[in-house]
N, C-alpha and C positions, 0 to 999 in steps of 0.2 A: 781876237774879240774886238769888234769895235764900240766905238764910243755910246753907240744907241745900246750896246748890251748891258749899258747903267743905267738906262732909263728907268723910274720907278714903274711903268707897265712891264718891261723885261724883269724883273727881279720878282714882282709879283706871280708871273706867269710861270716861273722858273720854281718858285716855292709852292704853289700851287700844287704841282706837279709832284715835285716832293712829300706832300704832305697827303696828296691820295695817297699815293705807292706808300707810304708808312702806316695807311689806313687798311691797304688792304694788308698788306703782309702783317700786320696784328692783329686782324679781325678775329682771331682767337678768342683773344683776349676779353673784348667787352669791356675798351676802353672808356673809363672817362672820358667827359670833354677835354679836348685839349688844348694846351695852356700855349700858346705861338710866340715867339721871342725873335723880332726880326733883325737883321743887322744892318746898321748903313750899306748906304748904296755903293760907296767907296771908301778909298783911306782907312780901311778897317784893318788891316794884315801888320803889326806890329813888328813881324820880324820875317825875313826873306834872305834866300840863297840863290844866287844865278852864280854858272859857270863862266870863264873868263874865256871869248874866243881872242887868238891871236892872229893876224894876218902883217908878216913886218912887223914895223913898230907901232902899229896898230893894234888895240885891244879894245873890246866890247861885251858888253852886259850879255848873256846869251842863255835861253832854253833850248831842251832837247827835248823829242819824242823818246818814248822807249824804242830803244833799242835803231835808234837813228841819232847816233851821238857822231856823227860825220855831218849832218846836215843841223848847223845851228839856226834858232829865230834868235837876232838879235832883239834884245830888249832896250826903246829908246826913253820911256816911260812905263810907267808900273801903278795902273789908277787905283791896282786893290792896296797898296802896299799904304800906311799911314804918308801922312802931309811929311813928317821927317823924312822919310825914306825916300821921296822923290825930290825933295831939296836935297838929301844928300848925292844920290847916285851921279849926278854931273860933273858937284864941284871933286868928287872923288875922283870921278873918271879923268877932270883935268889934271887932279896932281899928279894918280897914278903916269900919266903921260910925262908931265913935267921930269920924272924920276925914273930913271930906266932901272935902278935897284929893285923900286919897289915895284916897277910893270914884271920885271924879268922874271919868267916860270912863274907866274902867278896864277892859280888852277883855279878857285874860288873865291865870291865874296859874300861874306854874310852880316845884314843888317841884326842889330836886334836895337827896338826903339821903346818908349816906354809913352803913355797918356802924359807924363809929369816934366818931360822934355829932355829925358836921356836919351842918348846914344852911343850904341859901342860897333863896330865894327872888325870883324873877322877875315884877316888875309890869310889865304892858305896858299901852300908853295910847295913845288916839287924841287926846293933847291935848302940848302940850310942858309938861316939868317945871320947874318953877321953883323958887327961895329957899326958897319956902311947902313946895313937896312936899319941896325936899329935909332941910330942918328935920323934919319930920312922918315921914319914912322913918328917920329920926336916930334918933328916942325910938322908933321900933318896931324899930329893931336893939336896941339899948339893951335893950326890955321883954322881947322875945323870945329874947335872945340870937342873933341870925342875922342871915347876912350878906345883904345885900338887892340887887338891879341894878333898877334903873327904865329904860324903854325903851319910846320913844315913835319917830317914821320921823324918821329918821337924828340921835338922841341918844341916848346908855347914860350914865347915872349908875351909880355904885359906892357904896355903901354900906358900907364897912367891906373886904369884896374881893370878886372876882368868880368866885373858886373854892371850891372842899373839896377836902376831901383825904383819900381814900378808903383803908382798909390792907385789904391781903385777904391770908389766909392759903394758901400755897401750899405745903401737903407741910408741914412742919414749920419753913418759914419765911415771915417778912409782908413784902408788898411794899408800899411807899407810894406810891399815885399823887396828882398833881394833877390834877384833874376840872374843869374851866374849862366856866363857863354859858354854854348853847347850844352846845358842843360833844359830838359825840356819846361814850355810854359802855353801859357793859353795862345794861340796867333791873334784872337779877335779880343779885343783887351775891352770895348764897349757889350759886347756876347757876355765876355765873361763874369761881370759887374752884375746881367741879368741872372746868370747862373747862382753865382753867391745869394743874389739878393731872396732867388726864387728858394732856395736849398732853406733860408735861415728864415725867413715866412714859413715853409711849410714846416717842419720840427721848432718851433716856438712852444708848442704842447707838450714837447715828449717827456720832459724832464729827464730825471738820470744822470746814467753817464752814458758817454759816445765812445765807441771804439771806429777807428779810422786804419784800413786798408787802402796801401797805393796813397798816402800822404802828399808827396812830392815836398814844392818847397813849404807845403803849408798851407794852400789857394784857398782850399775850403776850409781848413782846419781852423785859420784863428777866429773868421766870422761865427762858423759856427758853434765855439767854444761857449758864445754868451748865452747860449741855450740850455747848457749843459752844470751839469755839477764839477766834473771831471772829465776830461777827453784823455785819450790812451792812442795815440798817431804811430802807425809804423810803416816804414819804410824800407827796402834793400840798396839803393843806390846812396853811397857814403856822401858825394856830392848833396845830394838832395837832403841828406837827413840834417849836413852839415848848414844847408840855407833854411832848413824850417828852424833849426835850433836858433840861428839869427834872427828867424824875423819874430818868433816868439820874443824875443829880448825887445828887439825893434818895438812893438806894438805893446810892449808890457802887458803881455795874456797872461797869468799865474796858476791856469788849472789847466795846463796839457803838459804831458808827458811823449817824449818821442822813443823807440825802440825801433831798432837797425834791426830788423826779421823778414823774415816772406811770410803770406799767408799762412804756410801750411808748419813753419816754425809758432805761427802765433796758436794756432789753432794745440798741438802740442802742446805748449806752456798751458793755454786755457783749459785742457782737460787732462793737465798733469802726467802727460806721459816722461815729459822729462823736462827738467832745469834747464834754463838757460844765463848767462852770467851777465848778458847785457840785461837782463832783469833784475838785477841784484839788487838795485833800489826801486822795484816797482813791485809793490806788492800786488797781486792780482786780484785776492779774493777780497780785499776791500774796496773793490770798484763793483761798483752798484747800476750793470750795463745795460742799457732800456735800449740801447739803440749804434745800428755798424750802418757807418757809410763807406761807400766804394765808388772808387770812378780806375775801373780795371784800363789796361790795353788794350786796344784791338782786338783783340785774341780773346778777349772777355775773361769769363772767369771760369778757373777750370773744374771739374766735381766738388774737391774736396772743398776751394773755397765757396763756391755754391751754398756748399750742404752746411759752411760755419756761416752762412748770412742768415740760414732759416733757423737757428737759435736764438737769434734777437726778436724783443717784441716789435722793431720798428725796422726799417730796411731804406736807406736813400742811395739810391742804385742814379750814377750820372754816368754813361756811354756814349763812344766815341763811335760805337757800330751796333749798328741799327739791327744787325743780324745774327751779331753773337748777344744782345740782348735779348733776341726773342729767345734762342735756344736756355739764355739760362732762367728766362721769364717762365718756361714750361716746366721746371723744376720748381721755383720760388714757387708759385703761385699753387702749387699741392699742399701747403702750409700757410700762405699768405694771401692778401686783396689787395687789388691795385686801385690804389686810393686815388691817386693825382698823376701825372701825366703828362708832361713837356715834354716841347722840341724847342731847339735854340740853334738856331740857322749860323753856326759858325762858320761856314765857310761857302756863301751866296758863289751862286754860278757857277756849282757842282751837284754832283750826288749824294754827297755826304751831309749827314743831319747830325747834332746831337743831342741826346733823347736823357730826359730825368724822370724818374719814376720814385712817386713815396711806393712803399709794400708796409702793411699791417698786419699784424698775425691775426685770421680768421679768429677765431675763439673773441679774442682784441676787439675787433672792429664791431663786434655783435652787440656784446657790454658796454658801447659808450655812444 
């Protein structure tokens, strides 16, 4: 990509283009207008992974094509990656040189950077780490200021810690997350500020309580808590359930509740088929649930959780895929309206969109 493909004509043209093809393949639907959320032109990518090519004592920043991982592009600059990540990649790549411990079999490097001026940094290795590396990782936290993980098959070194901690402004207040390595988080950190902001604007009305599918470490959960009476977050990934519980403490939110479930455990618990013991202190039937948000996988959402979204009066559906949205859009919407309607261009100078949708229960929407 060269440098004119940051041009704000190129990025315009490119979203353009996007934004037909999501018109046509919804035109089902009888969209709303829609609500367009664009991203910086660069410096927006928060966190990035390039493989390490070796030639000699030589080593470089490198992407691969599919399935052409013999023929590396080295990477000498990275204009999407944040203004951190490209101060970082040089003076790393000097040390890593300076240090043959730390060049030796090093297979990966992974940034993760934060809006608030963290950085942690990811070495992975095909060799185990010892005394030596871990001395050598020492003085490069020390020179760099940043935190470092070493991680070779089944060892993780910690260098200083193994998170950041990311603040993002939401409406006229900052939320602080914990961002733990290798766990997943938004890449467009300025995107995802408008996502929060767009989520907690539209359900300002709903009152109730919110029940939350696919949590993570929290993103949407504690902004959109001030809406609510009570929120009820759950998650499957221990990691994750273990950063939302921090950032709840973090941001002193006092009405969400987290539970370690899948969908189709929570859905069970909600219509009594059977106990579960990580609910032991959460009583169910005293939550008074007006409204389920979800921001599924790729993969979207499968029948069953589908068919527990059309139970709420209110539905805030945020996707990562434009296409497993529509297929569960033609379910929802046999029970529901599709009231509002965003795209939020998280990742400019691709294909991929990502789309928020409020859902109304018909009956709902008629009454008010």
């Amino acid at each position: 990509m060269t440098i004119d493909s940051f041009s704000p004509d190129a990025y315009e043209h490119q979203l353009t283009d996007k934004l037909d093809r999501l018109q046509q393949e919804f035109a089902e639907f009888s969209l709303p207008a829609l609500e367009v959320f664009r991203s910086p032109l660069k410096h927006y990518r928060m966190r990035a992974e390039f493989k390490m090519w070796h030639e000699g004592d030589t080593v470089s920043y490198a992407m691969f094509k599919p399935g052409e991982y013999r023929k590396p592009y080295p990477i000498e600059n990275f204009p999407v990656g944040s203004e951190q990540i490209n101060q970082l990649m040089p003076l790393l790549l000097a040390a890593i040189h300076r240090e043959p411990v730390l060049r030796q079999r090093l297979f990966q490097v992974e940034f993760l950077t934060t809006l608030s001026g963290q950085a942690l940094v990811t070495l992975v290795y095909h060799k185990n780490l010892k005394d030596d590396w871990r001395k050598a990782a020492q003085h490069l936290h020390q020179a760099l200021d940043i935190a470092i993980v070493g991680r070779s098959r089944g060892q993780k070194e910690i260098i200083d810690r193994d998170y950041v901690t990311e603040t993002l402004q939401v409406g006229n207040k900052p939320f602080h997350y914990q961002q733990v390595e290798a766990s997943f988080t938004q890449p467009n950190a300025k995107v995802c500020e408008k996502m929060l902001t767009w989520a907690v604007e539209k359900s300002n009305s709903f009152g109730g309580d919110l029940v939350e599918l696919y949590c993570g470490n929290g993103n949407f959960t504690l902004p959109l808590a001030q809406n609510f009476g009570r929120v009820l977050a759950t998650e499957v990934a221990t990691t994750s359930v273990n950063s939302a519980l921090y950032n709840i403490k973090l941001n002193q939110v006092t009405n969400v509740a987290v539970a370690r479930m899948s969908s189709e455990e929570f859905s069970q618990a909600l219509n009594k088929v059977r106990a579960f013991y990580r609910l032991k202190d959460i009583d169910l039937d005293s939550y008074k649930f007006s409204t389920i948000f979800v921001d599924p996988p790729r993969a979207g959402m499968d029948p069953l959780t589908t068919g527990i979204t059309q139970g709420f009066d209110n539905i805030i559906y945020i996707s990562c895929n434009p296409d497993t949205l529509r297929d569960n859009l033609r379910t929802i919407t046999q029970t529901h309206e599709i009231t509002d309607f965003a795209v939020f261009d998280q990742f400019p100078y691709t294909h991929h969109l990502e789309c928020g949708a409020i859902l109304r229960r018909k009956n709902l929407s008629k009454t008010r």
